[in-house]
Structure formats: structure tokens, C-alpha cells
C-alpha positions in Angstrom: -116.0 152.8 -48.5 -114.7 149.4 -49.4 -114.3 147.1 -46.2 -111.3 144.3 -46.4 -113.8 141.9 -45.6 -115.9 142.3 -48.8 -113.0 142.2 -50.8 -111.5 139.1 -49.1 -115.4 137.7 -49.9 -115.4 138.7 -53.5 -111.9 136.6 -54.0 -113.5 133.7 -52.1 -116.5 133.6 -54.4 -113.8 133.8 -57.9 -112.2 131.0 -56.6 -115.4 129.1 -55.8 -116.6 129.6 -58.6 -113.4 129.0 -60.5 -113.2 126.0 -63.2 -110.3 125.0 -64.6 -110.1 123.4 -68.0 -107.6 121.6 -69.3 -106.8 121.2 -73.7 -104.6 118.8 -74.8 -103.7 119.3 -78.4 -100.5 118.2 -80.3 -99.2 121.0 -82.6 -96.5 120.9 -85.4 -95.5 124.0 -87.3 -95.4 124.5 -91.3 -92.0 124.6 -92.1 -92.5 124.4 -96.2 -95.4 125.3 -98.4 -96.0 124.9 -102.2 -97.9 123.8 -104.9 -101.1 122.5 -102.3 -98.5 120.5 -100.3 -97.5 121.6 -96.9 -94.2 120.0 -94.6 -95.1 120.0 -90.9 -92.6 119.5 -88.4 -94.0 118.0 -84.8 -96.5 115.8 -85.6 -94.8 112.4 -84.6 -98.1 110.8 -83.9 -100.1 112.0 -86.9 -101.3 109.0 -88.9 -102.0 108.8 -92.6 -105.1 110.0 -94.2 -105.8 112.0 -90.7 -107.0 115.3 -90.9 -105.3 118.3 -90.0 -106.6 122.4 -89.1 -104.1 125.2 -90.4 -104.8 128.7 -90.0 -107.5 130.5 -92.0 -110.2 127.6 -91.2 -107.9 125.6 -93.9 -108.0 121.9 -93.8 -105.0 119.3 -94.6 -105.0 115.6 -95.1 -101.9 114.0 -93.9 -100.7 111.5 -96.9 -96.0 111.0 -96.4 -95.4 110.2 -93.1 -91.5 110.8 -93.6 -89.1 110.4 -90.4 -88.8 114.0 -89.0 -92.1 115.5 -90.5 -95.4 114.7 -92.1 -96.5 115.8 -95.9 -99.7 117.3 -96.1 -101.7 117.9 -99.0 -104.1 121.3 -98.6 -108.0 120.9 -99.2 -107.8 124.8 -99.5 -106.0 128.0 -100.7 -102.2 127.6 -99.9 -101.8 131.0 -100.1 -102.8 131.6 -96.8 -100.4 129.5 -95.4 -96.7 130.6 -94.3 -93.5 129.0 -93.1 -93.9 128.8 -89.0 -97.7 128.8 -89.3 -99.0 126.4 -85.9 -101.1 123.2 -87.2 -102.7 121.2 -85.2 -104.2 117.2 -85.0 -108.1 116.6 -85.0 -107.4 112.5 -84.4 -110.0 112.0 -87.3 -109.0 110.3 -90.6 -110.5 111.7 -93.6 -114.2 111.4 -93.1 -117.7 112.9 -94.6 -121.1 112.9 -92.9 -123.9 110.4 -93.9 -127.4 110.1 -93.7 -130.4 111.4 -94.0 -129.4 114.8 -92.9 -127.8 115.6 -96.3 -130.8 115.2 -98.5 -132.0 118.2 -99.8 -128.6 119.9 -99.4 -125.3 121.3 -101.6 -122.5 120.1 -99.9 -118.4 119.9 -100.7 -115.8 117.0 -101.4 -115.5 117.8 -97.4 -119.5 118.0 -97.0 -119.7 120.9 -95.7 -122.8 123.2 -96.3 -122.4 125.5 -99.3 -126.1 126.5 -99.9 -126.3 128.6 -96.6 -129.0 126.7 -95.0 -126.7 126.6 -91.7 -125.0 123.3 -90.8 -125.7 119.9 -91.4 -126.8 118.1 -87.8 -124.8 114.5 -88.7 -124.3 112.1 -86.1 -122.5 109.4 -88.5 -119.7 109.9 -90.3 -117.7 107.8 -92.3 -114.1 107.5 -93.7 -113.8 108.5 -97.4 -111.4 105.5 -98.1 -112.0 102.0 -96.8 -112.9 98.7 -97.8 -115.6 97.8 -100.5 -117.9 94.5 -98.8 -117.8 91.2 -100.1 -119.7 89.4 -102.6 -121.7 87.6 -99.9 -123.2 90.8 -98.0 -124.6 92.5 -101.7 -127.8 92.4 -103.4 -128.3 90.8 -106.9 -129.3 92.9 -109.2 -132.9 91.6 -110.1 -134.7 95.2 -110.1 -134.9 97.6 -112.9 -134.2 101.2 -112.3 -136.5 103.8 -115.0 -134.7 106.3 -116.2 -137.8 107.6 -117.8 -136.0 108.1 -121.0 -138.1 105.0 -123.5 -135.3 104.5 -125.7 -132.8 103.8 -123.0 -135.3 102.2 -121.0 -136.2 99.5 -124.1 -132.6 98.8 -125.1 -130.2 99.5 -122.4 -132.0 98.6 -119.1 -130.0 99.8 -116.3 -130.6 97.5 -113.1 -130.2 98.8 -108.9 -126.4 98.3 -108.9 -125.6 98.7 -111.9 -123.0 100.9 -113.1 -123.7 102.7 -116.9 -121.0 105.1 -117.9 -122.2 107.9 -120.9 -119.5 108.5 -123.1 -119.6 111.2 -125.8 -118.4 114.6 -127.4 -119.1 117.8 -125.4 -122.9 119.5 -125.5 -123.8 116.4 -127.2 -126.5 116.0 -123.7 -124.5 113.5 -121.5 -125.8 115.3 -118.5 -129.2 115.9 -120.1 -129.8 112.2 -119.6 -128.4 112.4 -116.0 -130.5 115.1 -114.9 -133.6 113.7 -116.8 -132.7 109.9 -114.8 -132.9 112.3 -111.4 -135.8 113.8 -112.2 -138.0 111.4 -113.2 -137.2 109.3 -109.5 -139.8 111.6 -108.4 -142.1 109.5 -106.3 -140.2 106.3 -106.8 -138.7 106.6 -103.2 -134.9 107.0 -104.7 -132.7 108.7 -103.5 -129.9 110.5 -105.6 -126.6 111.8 -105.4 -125.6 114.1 -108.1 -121.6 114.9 -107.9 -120.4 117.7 -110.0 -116.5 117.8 -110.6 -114.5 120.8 -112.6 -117.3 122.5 -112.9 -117.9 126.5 -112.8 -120.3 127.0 -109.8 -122.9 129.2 -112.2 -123.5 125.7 -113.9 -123.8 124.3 -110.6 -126.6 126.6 -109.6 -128.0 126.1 -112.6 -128.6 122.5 -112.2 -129.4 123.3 -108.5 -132.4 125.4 -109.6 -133.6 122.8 -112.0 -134.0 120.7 -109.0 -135.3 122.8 -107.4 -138.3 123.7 -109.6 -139.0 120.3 -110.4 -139.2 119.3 -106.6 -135.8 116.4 -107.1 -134.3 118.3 -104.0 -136.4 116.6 -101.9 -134.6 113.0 -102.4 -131.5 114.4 -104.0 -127.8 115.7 -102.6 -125.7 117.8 -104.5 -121.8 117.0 -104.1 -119.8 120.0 -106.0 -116.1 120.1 -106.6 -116.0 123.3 -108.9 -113.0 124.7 -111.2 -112.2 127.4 -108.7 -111.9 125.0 -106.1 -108.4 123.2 -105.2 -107.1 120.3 -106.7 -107.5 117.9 -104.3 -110.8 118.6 -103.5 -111.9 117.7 -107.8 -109.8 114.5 -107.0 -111.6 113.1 -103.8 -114.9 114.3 -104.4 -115.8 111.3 -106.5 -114.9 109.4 -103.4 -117.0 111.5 -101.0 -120.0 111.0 -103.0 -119.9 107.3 -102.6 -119.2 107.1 -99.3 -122.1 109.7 -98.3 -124.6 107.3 -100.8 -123.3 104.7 -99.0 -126.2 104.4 -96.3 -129.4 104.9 -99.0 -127.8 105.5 -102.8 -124.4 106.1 -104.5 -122.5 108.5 -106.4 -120.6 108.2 -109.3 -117.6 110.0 -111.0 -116.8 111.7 -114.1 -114.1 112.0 -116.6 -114.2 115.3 -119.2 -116.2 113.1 -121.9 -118.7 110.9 -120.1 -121.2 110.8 -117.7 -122.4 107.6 -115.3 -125.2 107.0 -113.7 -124.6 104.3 -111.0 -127.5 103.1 -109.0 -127.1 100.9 -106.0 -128.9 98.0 -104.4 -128.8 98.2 -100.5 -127.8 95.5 -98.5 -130.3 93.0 -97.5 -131.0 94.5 -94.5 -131.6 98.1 -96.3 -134.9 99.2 -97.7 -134.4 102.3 -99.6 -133.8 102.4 -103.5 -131.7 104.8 -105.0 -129.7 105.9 -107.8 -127.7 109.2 -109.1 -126.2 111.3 -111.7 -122.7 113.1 -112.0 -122.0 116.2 -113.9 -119.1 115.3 -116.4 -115.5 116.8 -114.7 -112.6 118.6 -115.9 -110.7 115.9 -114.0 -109.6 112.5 -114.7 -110.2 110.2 -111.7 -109.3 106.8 -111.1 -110.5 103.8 -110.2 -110.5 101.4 -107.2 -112.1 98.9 -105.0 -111.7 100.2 -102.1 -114.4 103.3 -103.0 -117.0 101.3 -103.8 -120.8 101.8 -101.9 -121.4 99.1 -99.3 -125.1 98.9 -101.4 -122.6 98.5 -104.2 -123.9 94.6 -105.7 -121.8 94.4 -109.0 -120.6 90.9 -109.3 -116.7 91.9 -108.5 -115.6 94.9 -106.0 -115.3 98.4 -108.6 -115.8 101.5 -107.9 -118.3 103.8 -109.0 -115.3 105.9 -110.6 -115.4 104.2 -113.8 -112.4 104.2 -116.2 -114.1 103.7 -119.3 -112.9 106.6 -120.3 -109.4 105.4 -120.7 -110.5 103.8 -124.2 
């Protein structure tokens, strides 16, 4: 038989043990969606280039910043998003992990793990668009980088931070060359950043499993944008693989007819070497300074987005 006593103990010991937490979020709702852009209504403090979670695990990156709602463009399926759908703020502008963490690994325009070998334990991030250093804090170029290839080697020598963009017709072996320049950093202590943009994801794998067999995973980071994949994600992925090169090696960008490989110099406090190769896109990408790897020690700010291809 239950006595009022134990019952009056039982509730004392709830509230005891009772802990109250408190989350503070600011929330908007979707009041348009279309063509990858979404209109949310609510988020007076958003700021631009922040980041913002819809439903379905779908990330949006706030770009018009208009005077009753913000303008959101969708790194993901719009599809799954509907007219009165909740969005909320995550205070963080647009930002990819770096570091050492992501060697060895097949990542997004986002970074995000897409090899299934669980997450990737960051604890430094930066911002996908910010300012490329000054003259003053980079490295002349003074040091060759091997490609391994002899004829390249004797009559185009590429130097660490130097930018060399591949132009040419389709399966005429652009990314041969790209792939051979990884591979044969094998022991060289490089590290490379190969970013694959427009893409299907069987060609991906493919290359994947070429490093993978020839050991190049080991000092190299896959960053893939694929066809299937939305829009936006082709179009900043160039971005994302310079700024996670930034703290050992750099990434470059493609157009549909070239290739570049784009090694960097650290900075003179840096030690590491590095260099990398990109898969040539089904996107056209632009170019800018303000991309461009801190190691980056070209004798003007450029990015590693190279707009040869506009001949």
C-alpha cells in the first residue's frame, strides 16, 4: 500500500533532481521557395553569408538581406522545402573545417564526410570567403615542385605557388596529368587537395580508388561537387577547397576544358609543402582575390579559380 509520505518523497527527489535548460534560438519561417532560393520571413538579425538549418538536415546560406525578409540560397534539395517551413539561425557565416583532420578523407563543398568513415573531429574552421594576405606575409617562389612528368618538368617548371592552368579538348588527358602530379608527391611531404566539380560521383570513386591503391590518400583530400549535386554547391566548392588548403596546400578550380594544378608556398612561419590537382567541372567559375590561399605567394592577390578559360 502506497503511503502519502513516499509519494510526497518521490516528488521531492524530481524536483531535486530537476534541471532546467534554457534554448534561445531565433526562428523565421519560409514564406517562398523556388529555383534553390528560399524567402524567410523573421530573421531581422541574420547577417549575410551566415548559415542557416531548414528542415530535412538542409542547409541555406543567407546572401539579400531585403527589409522584411532575408533571401536564401539552398546548399540542398528544395524540394523538401515548403511555404511555412520553421528555419532557424546557427550565428556562423559560411565556414569549412581545416586541418590536418581532413587528410585522407572525401569531403563536400560543405566538408562534410561523404566516404562513411564517421565524422571529421575539426577544431578550426574557417570562413569560405575572406581576405587574400598581402604581398609582404607570402613566400617567393624559389622552390620547384616535380610533377614527375620529364617533359613538363624540363620545359614548363611549375614552382610552390605557382598557379599552371591545363587547357585542352575533352579525353585529350588534362586530368591524367593532375592525377599523375598527385601521385608522384608520394614521399615528398606534400600535401594535396584534389577538388572535383560537375562531376558524376562513379568518376569520383574512380579517382578515389586510384588513390587509394597507389597509397596518395595518405597526404591527399578529396573535395567533390558532383552533377547530381545542387548548384550552389558546384559553384563554391572551388572556394572550399582553397580555404581548407589554406593551413598546408591549396586547391584549385576548374572550368569544362582545363585543368590547374596550383601549388602553394606556406607562409614563412609554415613548414609543410604542398600542391593539388582538380578534376575539370561542368561549371564555369569565377575569379577573385578574395579566395585566394593565405600560402598563396603569387606576385599580385588571384585566386586559385583561374579564368583562363575565358580565352
Amino acid at each position: 500500500m502506497i503511503k502519502a509520505g513516499e509519494i510526497s518523497e518521490i516528488i521531492r527527489r524530481q524536483i531535486q533532481e530537476f534541471e532546467g535548460e534554457t534554448d534561445l534560438a531565433e526562428i523565421g519561417r519560409v514564406i517562398e521557395v523556388g529555383d534553390g532560393i528560399a524567402r524567410v520571413y523573421g530573421l531581422e538579425r541574420a547577417m549575410a553569408g551566415e548559415l542557416l538549418t531548414f528542415p530535412e538536415d538542409i542547409v541555406g546560406m543567407v546572401l539579400n538581406l531585403e527589409e522584411d525578409n532575408v533571401g536564401a540560397v539552398l546548399l540542398g534539395e528544395d524540394r523538401a522545402i515548403r511555404e511555412g517551413d520553421v528555419v532557424k539561425r546557427t550565428g556562423r557565416i559560411a565556414q569549412v573545417p581545416v586541418g590536418e583532420a581532413l587528410i585522407g578523407r572525401v569531403v563536400n563543398a560543405l566538408g562534410q564526410p561523404i566516404d562513411g568513415k564517421g565524422p571529421i573531429d575539426s577544431k578550426e574552421f574557417r570562413p569560405i570567403e575572406r581576405y587574400a594576405p598581402g604581398v609582404v606575409d607570402r613566400r617567393p617562389v624559389k622552390e620547384p615542385l616535380q610533377t614527375g612528368i620529364k617533359a613538363i618538368d624540363a620545359m614548363i617548371p611549375i614552382g610552390r605557388g605557382q598557379r599552371e592552368l591545363i587547357i585542352g579538348d575533352r579525353q585529350t588527358g588534362k586530368t591524367a596529368i593532375a592525377v599523375d602530379a598527385i601521385l608522384n608527391q608520394k614521399g615528398q611531404g606534400v600535401y594535396c587537395f584534389y577538388v572535383a566539380v560537375g562531376q558524376k560521383r562513379s568518376t569520383v570513386a574512380q579517382v578515389v580508388r586510384v588513390f587509394e591503391e597507389q597509397g596518395a590518400m595518405e597526404y591527399t583530400t578529396v573535395i567533390a561537387a558532383t552533377a547530381s549535386d545542387p548548384a550552389p554547391l558546384q559553384y563554391i566548392a572551388p572556394y572550399a577547397g582553397v580555404t581548407m588548403g589554406s593551413t598546408s596546400a591549396t586547391a584549385s578550380a576548374t572550368r569544362s576544358a582545363s585543368t590547374t594544378i596550383s601549388p602553394s608556398t606556406p607562409r614563412p612561419t609554415g613548414s609543410s609543402r604542398s600542391c593539388c590537382g582538380a578534376r575539370r567541372g561542368a561549371r564555369r567559375t569565377r575569379a577573385t582575390s578574395s579566395t585566394s590561399t593565405p600560402g598563396s605567394s603569387s606576385a599580385r592577390p588571384s585566386s586559385t579559380t583561374s579564368s583562363a578559360g575565358d580565352r
